[in-house]
N, C-alpha and C positions, 0 to 999 in steps of 0.2 A: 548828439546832433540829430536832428530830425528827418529823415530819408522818407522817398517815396517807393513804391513798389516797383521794380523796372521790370517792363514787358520783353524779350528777348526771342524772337521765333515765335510770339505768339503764347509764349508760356512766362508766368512769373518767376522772378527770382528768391530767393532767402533775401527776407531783413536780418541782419544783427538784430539780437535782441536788447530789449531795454530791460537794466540790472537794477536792482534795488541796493541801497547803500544800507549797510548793517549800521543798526543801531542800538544803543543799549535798554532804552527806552519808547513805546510807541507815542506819535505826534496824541494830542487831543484836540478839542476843539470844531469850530465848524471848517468846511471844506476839508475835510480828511473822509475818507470811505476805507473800508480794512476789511482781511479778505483772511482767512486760514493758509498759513502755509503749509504746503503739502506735501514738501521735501519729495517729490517724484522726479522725474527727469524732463526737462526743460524742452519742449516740442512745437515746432511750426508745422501747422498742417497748409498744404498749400492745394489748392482745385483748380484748375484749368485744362483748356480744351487738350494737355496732356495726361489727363486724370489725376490722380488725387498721390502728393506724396508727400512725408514726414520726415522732419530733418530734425536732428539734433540742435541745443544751443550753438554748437561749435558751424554748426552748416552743413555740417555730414547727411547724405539721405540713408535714411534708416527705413522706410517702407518695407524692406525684406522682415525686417524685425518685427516691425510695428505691422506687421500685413492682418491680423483681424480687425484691425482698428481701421487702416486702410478701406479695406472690406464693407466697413459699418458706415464708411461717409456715405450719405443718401440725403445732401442736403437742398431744401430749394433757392439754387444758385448757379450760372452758369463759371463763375470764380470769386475765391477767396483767400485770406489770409488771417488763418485762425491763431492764436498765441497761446499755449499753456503748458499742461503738465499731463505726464504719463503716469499713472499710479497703477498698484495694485490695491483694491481694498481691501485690508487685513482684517482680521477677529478685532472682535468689540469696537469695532465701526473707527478705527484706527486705519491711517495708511503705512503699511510694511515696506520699509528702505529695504530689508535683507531679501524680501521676499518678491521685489520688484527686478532685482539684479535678477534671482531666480529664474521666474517667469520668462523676463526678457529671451535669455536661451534655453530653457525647458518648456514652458507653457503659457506662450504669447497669447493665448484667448483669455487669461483673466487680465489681460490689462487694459485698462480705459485711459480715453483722454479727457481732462478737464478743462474745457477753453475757459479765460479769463480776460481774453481782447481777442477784438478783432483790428487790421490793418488795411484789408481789404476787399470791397464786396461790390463785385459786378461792373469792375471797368473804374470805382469809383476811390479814391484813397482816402480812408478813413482815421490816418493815423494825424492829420490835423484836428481831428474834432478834439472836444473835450472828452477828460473818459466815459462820462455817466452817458453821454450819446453814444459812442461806440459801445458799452456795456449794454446798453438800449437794442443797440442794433445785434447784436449776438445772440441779445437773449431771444428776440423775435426770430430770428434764423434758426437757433437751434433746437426752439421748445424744448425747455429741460425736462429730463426724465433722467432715468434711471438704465438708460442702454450704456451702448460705448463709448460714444458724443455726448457728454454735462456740460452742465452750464456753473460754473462757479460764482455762488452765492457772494454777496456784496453785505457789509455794516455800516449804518452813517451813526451809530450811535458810540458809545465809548469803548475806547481800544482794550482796557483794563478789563471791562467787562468778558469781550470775547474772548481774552489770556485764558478766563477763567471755564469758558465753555471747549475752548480747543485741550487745555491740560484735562479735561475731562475725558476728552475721548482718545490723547494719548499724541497730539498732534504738538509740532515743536514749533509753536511762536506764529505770529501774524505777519503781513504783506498791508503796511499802509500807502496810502495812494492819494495824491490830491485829484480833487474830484475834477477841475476844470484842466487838468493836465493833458499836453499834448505826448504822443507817444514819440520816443526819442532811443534812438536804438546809443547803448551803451549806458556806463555807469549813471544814475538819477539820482538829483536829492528830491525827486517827484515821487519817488517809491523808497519806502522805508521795511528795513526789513530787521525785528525783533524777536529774537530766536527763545530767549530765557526767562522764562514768566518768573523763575527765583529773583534775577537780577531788577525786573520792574519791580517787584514786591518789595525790594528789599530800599529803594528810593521812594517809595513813597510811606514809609513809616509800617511798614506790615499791614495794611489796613484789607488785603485781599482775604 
């Protein structure tokens, strides 16, 4: 269901997040956009005039953990609600699950966040727009680079294809999206998520 951001004291609260429904297969066709999944750890960065703090998918603040990432928020906006993931980024341009757990309690400076939506920006609730607007607006607030703030790249082209660019670099499966989708915190069939580039392969006659 579709939630706004609630103001409470002046400070925003945690959305539930919206989950993607496993599939065995990615959507094709038009109105789909597809995104790498990153298997990192699921993160709400949240900005308001109580500064800047980071919660787990569950709602937990985790800022203590995540504190250089914390650190690195310097964005132009007096609040927001950023949605994505915490990685570490491993050898050979791969993101490391074992080595993510690691960092988390040994060496929290290699980890970044990857926003992939935003919720909320500047008083304004952005989780009614469509995605490719809120993507629009993210990407203009975050200017992507290569710091501790990225921007997670977007595909409107075929899902099959990017299977073949993510098992490249060692990534497990994609994050489909329809493009005119409202953000709806909990389970979506708006978000698809296909983990085993074997199992598409192997439905559509080998042809990968």
């Amino acid at each position: 269901m579709s939630k706004r951001a609630k103001v409470v004291g002046g400070r925003l609260e945690f959305l539930p997040p919206q989950i993607p429904t496993r599939v065995e297969r990615p959507p094709e066709g038009e109105g789909w956009v597809h995104e790498a999944n990153l298997d990192g750890c699921r993160t709400q960065i949240i900005i308001d005039n109580g500064g800047v703090r980071l919660y787990n998918k569950n709602g937990r603040d985790w800022t203590t953990k995540y504190w250089p990432i914390a650190l690195a928020v310097d964005l132009p906006c007096r609040t927001a609600i950023l949605d994505g993931e915490v990685i570490v980024p491993g050898e050979q341009s791969a993101f490391d699950c074992p080595a993510l757990e690691a960092a988390i309690w040994n060496e929290p400076s290699r980890l970044v966040f990857v926003a992939f939506d935003i919720l909320h920006l500047d008083g304004h609730d952005l989780g009614s727009l469509p995605l490719l607007q809120r993507k629009q607006a993210l990407w203009q607030l975050i200017e992507p680079g290569l710091g501790k703030i990225q921007y997670s790249e977007h595909f409107e082209g075929s899902a099959l294809a990017l299977f073949r660019t993510v098992e490249k670099i060692g990534l497990n499966g994609i994050i489909s999206k329809r493009a005119d989708s409202r953000y709806r915190s909990g389970l979506s069939s708006t978000w698809l998520k296909a983990k085993k580039f074997e199992e598409a392969d192997s439905r559509v006659g080998g042809r990968l």
